[in-house]
PDB file as gemmi writes it, atoms N, CA and C in Angstrom:
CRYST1    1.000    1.000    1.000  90.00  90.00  90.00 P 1                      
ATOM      1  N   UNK A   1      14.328-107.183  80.591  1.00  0.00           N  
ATOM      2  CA  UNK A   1      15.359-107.056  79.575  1.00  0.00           C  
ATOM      3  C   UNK A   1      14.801-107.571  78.259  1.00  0.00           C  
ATOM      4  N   UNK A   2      14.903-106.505  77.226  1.00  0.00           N  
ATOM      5  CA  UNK A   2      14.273-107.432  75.854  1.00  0.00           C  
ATOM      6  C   UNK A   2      15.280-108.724  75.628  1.00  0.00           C  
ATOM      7  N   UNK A   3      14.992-109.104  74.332  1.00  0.00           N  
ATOM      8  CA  UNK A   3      15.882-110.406  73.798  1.00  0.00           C  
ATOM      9  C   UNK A   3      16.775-109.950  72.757  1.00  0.00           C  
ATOM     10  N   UNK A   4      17.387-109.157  72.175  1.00  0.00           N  
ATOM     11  CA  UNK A   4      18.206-108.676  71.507  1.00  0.00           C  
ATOM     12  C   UNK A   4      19.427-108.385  73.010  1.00  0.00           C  
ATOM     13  N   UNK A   5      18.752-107.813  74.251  1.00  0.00           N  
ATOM     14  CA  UNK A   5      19.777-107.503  74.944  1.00  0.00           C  
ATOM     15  C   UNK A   5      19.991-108.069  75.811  1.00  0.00           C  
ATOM     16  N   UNK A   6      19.197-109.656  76.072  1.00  0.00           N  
ATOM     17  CA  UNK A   6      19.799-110.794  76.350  1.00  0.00           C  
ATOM     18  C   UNK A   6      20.452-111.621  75.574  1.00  0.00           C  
ATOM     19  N   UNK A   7      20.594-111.775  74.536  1.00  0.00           N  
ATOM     20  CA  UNK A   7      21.014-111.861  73.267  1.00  0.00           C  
ATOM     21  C   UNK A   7      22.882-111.830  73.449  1.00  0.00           C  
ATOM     22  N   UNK A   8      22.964-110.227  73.315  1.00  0.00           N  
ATOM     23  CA  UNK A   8      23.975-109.559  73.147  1.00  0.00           C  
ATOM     24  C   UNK A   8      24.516-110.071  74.511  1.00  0.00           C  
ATOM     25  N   UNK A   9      24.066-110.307  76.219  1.00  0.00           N  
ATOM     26  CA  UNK A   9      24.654-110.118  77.131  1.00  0.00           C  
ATOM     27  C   UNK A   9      25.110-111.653  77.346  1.00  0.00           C  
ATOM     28  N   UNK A  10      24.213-112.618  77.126  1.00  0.00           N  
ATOM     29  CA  UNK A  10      25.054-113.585  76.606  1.00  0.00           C  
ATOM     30  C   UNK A  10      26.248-114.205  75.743  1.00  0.00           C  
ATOM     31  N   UNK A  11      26.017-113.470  74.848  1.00  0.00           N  
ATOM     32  CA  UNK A  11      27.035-113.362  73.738  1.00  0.00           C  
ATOM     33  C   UNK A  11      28.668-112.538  74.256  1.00  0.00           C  
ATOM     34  N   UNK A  12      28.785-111.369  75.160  1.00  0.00           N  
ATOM     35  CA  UNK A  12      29.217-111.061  75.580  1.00  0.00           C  
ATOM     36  C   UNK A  12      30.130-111.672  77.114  1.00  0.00           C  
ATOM     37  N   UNK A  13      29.416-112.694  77.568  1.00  0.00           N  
ATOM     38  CA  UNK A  13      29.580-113.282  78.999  1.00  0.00           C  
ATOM     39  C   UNK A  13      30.605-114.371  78.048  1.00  0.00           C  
ATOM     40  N   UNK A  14      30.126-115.124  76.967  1.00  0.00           N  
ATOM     41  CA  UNK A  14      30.795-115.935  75.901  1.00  0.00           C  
ATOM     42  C   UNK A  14      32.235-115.601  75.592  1.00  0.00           C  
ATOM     43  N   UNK A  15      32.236-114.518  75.276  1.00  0.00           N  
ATOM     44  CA  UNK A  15      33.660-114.019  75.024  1.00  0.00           C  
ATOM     45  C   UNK A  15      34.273-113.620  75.619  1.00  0.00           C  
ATOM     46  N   UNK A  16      33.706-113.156  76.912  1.00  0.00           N  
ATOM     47  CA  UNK A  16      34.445-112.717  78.178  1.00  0.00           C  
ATOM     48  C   UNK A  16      35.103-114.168  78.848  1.00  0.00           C  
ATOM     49  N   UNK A  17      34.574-115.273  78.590  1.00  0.00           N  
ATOM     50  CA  UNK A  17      35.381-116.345  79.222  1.00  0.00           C  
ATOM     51  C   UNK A  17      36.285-116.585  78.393  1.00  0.00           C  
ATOM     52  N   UNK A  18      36.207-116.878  76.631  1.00  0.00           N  
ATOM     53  CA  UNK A  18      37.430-116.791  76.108  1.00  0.00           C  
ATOM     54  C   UNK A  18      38.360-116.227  76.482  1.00  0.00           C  
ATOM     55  N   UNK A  19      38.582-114.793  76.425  1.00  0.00           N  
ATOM     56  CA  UNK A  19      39.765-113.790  76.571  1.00  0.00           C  
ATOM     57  C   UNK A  19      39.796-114.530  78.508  1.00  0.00           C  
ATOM     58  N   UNK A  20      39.537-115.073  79.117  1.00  0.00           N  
ATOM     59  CA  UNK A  20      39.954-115.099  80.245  1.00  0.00           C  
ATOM     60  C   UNK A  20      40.283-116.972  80.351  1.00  0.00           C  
ATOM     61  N   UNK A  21      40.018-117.338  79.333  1.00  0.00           N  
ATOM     62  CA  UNK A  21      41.040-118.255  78.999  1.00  0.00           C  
ATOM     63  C   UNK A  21      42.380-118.429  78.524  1.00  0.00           C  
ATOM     64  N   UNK A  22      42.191-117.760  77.480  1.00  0.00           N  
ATOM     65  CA  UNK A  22      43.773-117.054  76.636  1.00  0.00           C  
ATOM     66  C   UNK A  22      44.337-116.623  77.871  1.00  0.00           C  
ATOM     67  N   UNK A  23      43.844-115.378  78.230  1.00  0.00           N  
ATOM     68  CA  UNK A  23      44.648-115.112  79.761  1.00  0.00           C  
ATOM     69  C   UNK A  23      44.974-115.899  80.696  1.00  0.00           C  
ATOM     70  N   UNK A  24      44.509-116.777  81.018  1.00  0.00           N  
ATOM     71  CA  UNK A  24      45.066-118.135  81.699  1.00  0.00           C  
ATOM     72  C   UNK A  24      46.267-118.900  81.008  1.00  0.00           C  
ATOM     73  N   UNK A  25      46.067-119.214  79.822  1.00  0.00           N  
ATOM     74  CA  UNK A  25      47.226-119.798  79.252  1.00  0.00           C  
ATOM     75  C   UNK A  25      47.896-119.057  79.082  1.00  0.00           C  
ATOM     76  N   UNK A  26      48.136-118.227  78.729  1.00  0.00           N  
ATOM     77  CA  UNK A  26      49.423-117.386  78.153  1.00  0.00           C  
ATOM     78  C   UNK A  26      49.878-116.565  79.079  1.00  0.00           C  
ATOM     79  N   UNK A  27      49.732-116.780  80.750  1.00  0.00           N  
ATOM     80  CA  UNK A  27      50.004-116.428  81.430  1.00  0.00           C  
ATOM     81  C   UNK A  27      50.079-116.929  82.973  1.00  0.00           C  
ATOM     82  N   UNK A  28      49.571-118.326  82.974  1.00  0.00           N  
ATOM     83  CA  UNK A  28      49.078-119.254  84.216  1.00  0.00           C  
ATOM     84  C   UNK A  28      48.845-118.113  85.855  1.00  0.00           C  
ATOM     85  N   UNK A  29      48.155-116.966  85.576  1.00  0.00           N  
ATOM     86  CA  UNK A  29      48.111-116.263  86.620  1.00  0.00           C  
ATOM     87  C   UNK A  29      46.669-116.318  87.624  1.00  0.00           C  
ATOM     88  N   UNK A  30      46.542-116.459  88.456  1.00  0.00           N  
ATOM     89  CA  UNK A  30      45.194-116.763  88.721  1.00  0.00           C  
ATOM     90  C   UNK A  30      44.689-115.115  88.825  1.00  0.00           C  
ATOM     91  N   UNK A  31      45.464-114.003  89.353  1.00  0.00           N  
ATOM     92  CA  UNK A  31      45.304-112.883  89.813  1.00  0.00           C  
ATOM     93  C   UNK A  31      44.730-112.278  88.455  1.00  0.00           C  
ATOM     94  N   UNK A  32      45.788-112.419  87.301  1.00  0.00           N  
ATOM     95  CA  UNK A  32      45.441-111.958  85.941  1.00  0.00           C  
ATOM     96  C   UNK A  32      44.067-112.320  85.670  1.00  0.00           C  
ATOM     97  N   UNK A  33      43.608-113.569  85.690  1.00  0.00           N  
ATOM     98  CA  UNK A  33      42.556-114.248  85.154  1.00  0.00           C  
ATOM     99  C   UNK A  33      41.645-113.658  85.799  1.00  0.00           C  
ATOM    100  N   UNK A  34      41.600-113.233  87.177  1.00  0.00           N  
ATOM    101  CA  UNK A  34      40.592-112.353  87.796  1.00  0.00           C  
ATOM    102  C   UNK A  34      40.004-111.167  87.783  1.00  0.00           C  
ATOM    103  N   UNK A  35      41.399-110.279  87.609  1.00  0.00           N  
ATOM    104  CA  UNK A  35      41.611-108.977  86.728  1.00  0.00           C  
ATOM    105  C   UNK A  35      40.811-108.823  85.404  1.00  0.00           C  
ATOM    106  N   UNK A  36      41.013-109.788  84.522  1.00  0.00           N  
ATOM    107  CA  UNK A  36      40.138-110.138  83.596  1.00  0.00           C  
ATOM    108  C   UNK A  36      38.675-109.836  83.574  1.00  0.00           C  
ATOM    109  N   UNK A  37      38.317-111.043  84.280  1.00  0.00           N  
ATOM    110  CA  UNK A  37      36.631-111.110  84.750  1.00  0.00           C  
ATOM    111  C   UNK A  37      36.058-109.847  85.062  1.00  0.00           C  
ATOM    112  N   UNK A  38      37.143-108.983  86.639  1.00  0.00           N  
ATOM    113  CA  UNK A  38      36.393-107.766  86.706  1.00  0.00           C  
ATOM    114  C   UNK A  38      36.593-106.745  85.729  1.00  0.00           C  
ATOM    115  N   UNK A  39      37.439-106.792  85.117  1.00  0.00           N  
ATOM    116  CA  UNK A  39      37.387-105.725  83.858  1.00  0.00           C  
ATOM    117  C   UNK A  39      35.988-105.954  82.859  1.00  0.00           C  
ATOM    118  N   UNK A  40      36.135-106.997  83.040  1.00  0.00           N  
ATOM    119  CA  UNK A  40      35.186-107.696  81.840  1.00  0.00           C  
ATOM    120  C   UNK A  40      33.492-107.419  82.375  1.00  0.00           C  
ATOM    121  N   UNK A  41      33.233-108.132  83.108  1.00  0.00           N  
ATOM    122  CA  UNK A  41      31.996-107.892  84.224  1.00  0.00           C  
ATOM    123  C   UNK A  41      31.724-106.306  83.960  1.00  0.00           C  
ATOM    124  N   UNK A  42      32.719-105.383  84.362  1.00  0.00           N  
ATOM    125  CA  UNK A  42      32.339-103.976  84.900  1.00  0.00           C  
ATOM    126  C   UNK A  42      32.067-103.366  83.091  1.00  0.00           C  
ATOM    127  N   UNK A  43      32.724-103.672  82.351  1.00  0.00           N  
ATOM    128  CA  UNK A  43      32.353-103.393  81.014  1.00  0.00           C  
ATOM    129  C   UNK A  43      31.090-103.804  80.337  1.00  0.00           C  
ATOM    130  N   UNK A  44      31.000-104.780  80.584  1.00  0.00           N  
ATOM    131  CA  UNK A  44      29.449-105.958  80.283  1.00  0.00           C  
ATOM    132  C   UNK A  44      28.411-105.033  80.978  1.00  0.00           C  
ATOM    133  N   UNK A  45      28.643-104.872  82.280  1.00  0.00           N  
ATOM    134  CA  UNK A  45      27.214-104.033  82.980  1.00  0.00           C  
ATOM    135  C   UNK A  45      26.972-103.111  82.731  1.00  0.00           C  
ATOM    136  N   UNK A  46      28.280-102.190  82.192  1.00  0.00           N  
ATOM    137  CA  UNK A  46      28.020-100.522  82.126  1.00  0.00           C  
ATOM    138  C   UNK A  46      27.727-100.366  80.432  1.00  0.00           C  
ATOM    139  N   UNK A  47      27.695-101.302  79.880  1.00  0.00           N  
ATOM    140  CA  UNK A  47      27.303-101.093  78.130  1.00  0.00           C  
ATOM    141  C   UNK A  47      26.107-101.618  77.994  1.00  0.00           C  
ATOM    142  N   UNK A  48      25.561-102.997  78.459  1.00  0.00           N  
ATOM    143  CA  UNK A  48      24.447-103.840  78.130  1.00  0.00           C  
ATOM    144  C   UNK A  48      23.819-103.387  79.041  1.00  0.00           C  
ATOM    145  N   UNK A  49      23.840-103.661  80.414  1.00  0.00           N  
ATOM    146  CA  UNK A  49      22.763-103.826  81.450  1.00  0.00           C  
ATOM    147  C   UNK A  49      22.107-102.979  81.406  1.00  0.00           C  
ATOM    148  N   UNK A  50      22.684-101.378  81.251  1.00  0.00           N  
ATOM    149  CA  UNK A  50      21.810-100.453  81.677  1.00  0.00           C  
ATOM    150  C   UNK A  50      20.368-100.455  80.565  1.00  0.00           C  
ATOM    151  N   UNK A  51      19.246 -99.852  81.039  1.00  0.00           N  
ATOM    152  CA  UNK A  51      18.008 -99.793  80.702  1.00  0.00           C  
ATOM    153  C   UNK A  51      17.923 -98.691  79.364  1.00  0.00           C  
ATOM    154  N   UNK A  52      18.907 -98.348  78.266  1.00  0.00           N  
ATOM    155  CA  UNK A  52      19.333 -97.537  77.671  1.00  0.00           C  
ATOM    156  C   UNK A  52      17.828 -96.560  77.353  1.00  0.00           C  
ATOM    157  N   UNK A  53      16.561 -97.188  77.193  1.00  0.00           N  
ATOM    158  CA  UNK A  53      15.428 -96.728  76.763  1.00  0.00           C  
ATOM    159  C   UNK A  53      15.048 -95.948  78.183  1.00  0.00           C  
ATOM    160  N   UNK A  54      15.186 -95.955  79.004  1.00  0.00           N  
ATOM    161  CA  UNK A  54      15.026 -95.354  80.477  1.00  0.00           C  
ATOM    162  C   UNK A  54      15.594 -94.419  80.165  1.00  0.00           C  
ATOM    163  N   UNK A  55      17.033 -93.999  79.762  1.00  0.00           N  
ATOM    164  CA  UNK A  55      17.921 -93.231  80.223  1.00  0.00           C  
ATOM    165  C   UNK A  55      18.102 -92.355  79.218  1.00  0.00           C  
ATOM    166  N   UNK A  56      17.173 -92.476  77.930  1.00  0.00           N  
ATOM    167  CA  UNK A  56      17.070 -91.557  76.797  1.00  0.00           C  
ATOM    168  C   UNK A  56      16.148 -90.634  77.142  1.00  0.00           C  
ATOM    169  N   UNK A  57      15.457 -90.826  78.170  1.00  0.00           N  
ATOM    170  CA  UNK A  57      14.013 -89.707  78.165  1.00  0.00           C  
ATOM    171  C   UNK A  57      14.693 -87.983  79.002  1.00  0.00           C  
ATOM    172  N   UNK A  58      14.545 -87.423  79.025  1.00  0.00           N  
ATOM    173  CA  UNK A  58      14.704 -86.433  79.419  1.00  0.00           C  
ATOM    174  C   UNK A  58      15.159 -86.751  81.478  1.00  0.00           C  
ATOM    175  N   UNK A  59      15.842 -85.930  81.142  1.00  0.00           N  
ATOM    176  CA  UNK A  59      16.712 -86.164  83.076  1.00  0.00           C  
ATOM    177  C   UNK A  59      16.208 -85.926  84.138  1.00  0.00           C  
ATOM    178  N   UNK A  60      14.983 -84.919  84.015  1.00  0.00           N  
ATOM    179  CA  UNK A  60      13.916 -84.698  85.537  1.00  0.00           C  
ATOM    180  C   UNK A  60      12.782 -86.270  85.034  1.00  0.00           C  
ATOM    181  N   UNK A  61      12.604 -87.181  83.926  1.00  0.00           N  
ATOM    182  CA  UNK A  61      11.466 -88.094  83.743  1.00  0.00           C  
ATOM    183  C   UNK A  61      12.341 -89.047  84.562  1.00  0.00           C  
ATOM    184  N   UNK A  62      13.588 -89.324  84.771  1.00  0.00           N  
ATOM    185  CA  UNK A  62      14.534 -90.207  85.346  1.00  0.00           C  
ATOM    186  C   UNK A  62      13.532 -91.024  86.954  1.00  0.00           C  
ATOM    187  N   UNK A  63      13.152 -90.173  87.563  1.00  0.00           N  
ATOM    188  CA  UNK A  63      12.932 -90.319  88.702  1.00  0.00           C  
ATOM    189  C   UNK A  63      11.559 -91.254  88.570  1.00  0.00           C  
ATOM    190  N   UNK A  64      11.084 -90.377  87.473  1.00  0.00           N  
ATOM    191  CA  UNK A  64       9.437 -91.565  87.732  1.00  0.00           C  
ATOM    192  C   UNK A  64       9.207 -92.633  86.670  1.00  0.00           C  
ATOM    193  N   UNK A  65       8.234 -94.291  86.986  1.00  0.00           N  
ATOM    194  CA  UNK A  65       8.615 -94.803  85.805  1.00  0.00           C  
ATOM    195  C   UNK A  65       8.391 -94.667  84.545  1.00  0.00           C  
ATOM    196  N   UNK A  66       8.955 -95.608  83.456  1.00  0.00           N  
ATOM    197  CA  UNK A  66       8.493 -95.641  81.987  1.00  0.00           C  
ATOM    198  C   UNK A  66       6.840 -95.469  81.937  1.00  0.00           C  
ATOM    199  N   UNK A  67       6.534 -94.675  81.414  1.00  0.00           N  
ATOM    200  CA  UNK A  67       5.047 -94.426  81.429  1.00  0.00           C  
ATOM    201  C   UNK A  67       4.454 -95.650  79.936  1.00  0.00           C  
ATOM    202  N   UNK A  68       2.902 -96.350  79.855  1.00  0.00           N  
ATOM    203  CA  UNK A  68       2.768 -97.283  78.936  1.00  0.00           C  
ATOM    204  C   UNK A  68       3.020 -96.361  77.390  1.00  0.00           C  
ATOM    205  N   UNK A  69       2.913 -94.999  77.566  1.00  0.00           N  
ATOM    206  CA  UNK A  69       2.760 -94.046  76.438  1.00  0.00           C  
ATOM    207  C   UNK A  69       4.413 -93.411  75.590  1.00  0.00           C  
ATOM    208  N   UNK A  70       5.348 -93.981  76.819  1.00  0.00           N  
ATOM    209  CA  UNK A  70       6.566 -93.914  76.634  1.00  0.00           C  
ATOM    210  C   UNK A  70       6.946 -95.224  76.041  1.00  0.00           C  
ATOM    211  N   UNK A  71       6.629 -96.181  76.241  1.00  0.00           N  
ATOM    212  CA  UNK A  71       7.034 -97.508  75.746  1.00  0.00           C  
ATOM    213  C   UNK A  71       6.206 -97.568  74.496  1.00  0.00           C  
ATOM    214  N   UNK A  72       5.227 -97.433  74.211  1.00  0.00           N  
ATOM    215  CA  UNK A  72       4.933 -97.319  72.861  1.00  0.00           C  
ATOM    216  C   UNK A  72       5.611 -97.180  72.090  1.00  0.00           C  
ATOM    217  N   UNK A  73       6.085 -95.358  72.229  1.00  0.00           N  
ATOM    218  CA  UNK A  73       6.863 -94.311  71.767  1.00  0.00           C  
ATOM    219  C   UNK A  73       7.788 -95.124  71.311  1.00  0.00           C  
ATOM    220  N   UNK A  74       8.752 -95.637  72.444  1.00  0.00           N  
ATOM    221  CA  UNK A  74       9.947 -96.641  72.055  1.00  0.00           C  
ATOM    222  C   UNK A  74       9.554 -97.464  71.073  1.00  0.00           C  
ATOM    223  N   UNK A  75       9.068 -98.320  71.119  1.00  0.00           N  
ATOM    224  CA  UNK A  75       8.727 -99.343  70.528  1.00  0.00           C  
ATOM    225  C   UNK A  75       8.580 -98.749  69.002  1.00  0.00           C  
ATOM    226  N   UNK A  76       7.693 -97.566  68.979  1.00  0.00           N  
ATOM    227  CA  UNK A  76       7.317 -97.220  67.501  1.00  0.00           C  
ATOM    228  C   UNK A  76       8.640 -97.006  66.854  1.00  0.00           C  
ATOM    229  N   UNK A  77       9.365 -96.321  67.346  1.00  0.00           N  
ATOM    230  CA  UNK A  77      11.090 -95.507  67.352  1.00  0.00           C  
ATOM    231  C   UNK A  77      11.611 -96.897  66.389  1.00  0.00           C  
ATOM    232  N   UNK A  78      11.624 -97.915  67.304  1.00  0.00           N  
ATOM    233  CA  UNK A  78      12.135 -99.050  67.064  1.00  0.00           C  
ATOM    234  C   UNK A  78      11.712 -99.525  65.425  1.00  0.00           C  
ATOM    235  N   UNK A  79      10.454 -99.735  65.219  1.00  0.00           N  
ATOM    236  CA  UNK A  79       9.840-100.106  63.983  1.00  0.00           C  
ATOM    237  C   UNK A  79      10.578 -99.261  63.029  1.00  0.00           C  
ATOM    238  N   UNK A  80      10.435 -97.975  62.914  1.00  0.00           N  
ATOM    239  CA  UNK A  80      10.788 -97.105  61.962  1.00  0.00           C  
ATOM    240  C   UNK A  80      12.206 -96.749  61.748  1.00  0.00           C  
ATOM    241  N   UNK A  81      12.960 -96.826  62.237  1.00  0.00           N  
ATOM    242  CA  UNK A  81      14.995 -96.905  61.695  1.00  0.00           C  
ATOM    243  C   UNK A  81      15.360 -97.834  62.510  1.00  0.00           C  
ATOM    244  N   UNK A  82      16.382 -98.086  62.345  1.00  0.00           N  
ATOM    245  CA  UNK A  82      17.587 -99.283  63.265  1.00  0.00           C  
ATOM    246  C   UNK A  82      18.373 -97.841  63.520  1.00  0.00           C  
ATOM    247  N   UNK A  83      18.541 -96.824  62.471  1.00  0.00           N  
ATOM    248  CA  UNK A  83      19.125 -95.562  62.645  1.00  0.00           C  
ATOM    249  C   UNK A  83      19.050 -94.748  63.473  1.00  0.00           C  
ATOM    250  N   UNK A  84      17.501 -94.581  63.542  1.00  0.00           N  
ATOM    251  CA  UNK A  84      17.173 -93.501  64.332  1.00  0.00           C  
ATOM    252  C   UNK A  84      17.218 -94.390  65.998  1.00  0.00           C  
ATOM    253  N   UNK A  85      17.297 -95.392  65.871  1.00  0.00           N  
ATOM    254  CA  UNK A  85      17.420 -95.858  67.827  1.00  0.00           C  
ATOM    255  C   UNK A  85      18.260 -95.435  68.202  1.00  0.00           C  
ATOM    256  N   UNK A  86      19.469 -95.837  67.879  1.00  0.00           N  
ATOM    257  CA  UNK A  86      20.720 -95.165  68.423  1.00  0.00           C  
ATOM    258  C   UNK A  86      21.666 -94.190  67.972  1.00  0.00           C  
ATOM    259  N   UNK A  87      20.752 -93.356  69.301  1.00  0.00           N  
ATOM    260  CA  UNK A  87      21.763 -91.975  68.558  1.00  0.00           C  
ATOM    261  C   UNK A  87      22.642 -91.769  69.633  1.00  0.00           C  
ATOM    262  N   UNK A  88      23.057 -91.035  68.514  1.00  0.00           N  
ATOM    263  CA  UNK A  88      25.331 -90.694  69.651  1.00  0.00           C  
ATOM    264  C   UNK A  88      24.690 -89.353  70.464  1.00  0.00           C  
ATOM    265  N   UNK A  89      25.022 -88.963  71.705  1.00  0.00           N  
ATOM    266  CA  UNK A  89      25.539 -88.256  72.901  1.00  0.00           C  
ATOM    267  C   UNK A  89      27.302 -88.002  72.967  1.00  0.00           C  
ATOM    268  N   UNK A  90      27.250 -86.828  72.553  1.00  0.00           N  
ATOM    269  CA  UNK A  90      28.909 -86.665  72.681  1.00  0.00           C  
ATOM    270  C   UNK A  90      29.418 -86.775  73.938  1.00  0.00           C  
ATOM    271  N   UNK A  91      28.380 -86.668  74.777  1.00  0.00           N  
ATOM    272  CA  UNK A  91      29.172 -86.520  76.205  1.00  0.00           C  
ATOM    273  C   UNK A  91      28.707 -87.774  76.098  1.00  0.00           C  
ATOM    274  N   UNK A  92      27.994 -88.614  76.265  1.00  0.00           N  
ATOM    275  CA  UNK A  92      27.892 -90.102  76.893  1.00  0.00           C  
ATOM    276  C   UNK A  92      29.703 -90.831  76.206  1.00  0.00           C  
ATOM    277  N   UNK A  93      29.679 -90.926  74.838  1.00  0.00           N  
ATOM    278  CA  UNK A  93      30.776 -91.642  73.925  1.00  0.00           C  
ATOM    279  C   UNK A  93      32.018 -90.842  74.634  1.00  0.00           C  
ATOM    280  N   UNK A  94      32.488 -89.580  74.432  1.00  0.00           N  
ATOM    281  CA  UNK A  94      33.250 -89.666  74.890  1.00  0.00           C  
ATOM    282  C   UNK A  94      33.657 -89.788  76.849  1.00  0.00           C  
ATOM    283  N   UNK A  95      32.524 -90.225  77.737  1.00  0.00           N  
ATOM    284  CA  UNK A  95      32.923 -90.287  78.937  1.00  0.00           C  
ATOM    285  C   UNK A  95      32.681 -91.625  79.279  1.00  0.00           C  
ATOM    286  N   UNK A  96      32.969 -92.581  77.972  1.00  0.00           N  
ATOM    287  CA  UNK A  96      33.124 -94.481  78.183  1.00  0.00           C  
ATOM    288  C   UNK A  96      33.854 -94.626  77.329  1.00  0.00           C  
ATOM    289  N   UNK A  97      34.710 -93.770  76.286  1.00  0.00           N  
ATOM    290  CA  UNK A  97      36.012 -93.815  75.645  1.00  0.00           C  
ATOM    291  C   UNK A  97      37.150 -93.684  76.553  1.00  0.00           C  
ATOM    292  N   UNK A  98      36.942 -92.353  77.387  1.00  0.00           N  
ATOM    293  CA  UNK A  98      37.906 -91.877  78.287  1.00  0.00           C  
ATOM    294  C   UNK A  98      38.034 -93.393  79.198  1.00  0.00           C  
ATOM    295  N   UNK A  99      36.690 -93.440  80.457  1.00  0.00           N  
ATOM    296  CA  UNK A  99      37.155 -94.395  81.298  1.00  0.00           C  
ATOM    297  C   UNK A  99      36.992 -96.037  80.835  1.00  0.00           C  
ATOM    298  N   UNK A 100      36.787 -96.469  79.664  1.00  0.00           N  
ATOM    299  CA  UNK A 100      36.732 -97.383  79.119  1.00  0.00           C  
ATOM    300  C   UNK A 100      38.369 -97.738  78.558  1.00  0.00           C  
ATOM    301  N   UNK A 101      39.013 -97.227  78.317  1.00  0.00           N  
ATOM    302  CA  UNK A 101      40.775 -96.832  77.532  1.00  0.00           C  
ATOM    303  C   UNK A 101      41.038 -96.714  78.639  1.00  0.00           C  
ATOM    304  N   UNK A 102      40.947 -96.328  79.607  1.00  0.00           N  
ATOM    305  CA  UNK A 102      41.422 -95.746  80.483  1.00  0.00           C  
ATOM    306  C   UNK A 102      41.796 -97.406  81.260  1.00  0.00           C  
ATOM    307  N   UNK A 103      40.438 -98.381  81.518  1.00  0.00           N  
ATOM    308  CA  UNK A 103      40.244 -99.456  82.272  1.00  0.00           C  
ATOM    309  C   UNK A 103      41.328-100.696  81.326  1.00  0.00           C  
ATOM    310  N   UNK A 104      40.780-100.152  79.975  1.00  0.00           N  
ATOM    311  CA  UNK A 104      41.306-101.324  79.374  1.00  0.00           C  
ATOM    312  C   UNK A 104      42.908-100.945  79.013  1.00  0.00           C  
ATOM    313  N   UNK A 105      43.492 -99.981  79.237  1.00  0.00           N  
ATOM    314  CA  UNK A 105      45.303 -99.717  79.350  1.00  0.00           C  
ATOM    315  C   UNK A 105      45.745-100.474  80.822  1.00  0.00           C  
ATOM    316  N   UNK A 106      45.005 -99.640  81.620  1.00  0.00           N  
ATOM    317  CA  UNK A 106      45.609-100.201  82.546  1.00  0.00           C  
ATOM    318  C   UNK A 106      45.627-102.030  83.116  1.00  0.00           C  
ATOM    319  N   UNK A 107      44.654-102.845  82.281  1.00  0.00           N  
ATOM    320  CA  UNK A 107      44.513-103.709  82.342  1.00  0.00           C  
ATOM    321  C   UNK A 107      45.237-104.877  81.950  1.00  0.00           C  
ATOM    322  N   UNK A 108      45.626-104.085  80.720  1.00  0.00           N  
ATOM    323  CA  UNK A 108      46.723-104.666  79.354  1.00  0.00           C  
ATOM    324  C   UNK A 108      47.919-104.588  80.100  1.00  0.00           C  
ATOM    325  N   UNK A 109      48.262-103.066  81.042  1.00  0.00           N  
ATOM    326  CA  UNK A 109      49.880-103.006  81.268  1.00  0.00           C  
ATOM    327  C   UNK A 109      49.712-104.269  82.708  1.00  0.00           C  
ATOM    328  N   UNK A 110      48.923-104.635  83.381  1.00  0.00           N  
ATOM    329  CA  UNK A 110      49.121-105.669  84.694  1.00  0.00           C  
ATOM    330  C   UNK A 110      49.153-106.504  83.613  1.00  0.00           C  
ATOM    331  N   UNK A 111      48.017-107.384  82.826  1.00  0.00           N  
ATOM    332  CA  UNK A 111      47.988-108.744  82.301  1.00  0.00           C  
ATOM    333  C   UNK A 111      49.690-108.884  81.318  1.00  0.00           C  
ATOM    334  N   UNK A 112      50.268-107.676  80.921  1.00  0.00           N  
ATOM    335  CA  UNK A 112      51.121-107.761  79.965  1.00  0.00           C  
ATOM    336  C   UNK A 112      52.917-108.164  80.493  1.00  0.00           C  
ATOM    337  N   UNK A 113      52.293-107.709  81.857  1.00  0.00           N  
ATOM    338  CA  UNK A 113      53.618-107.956  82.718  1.00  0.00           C  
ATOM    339  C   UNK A 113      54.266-109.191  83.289  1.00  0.00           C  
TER     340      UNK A 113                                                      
END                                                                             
């Protein structure tokens, strides 16, 4: 894992205990507070964890590893924009809008009850 995305996953684990504090107080539920965590957890893994530089290369390279000529590549990518790293996938954004809204409604209507 680089350090920008240990960085971020720390930073993220940070605020995930806040909001599951607030949720504790403002609700003394232990079930809620749990609800929490796994909402939280399953969001944390499916945004940070994954290997995002893996999963940009073309979909038959999936199977075999990062080659040293691919990590370069990255790396160079990296030097030259903050822009050009991350680029939008309409299908990726909208299919972690959908079940992302989707996780976090239904999460809101249990904790809200």
């Amino acid at each position: 894992m680089a350090q920008g995305n240990d960085a971020a996953l720390k930073s993220s684990l940070v605020w995930l205990a806040v909001i599951m504090v607030i949720v504790g107080i403002c609700t003394e539920s232990w079930k809620k507070i749990m609800a929490t965590y796994v909402v939280g957890i399953i969001g944390v893994a499916g945004l940070i964890l994954p290997d995002w530089d893996f999963f940009d290369r073309d979909f038959s390279r999936w199977t075999c590893p990062v080659t040293a000529e691919e990590r370069a590549s990255i790396l160079a990518q990296r030097q030259t924009s903050l822009l050009k790293r991350y680029r939008i996938y309409p299908v990726r954004l909208v299919a972690y809008a959908t079940i992302y809204g989707f996780a976090l409604f239904k999460w809101w209507k249990f904790v809200s009850n």
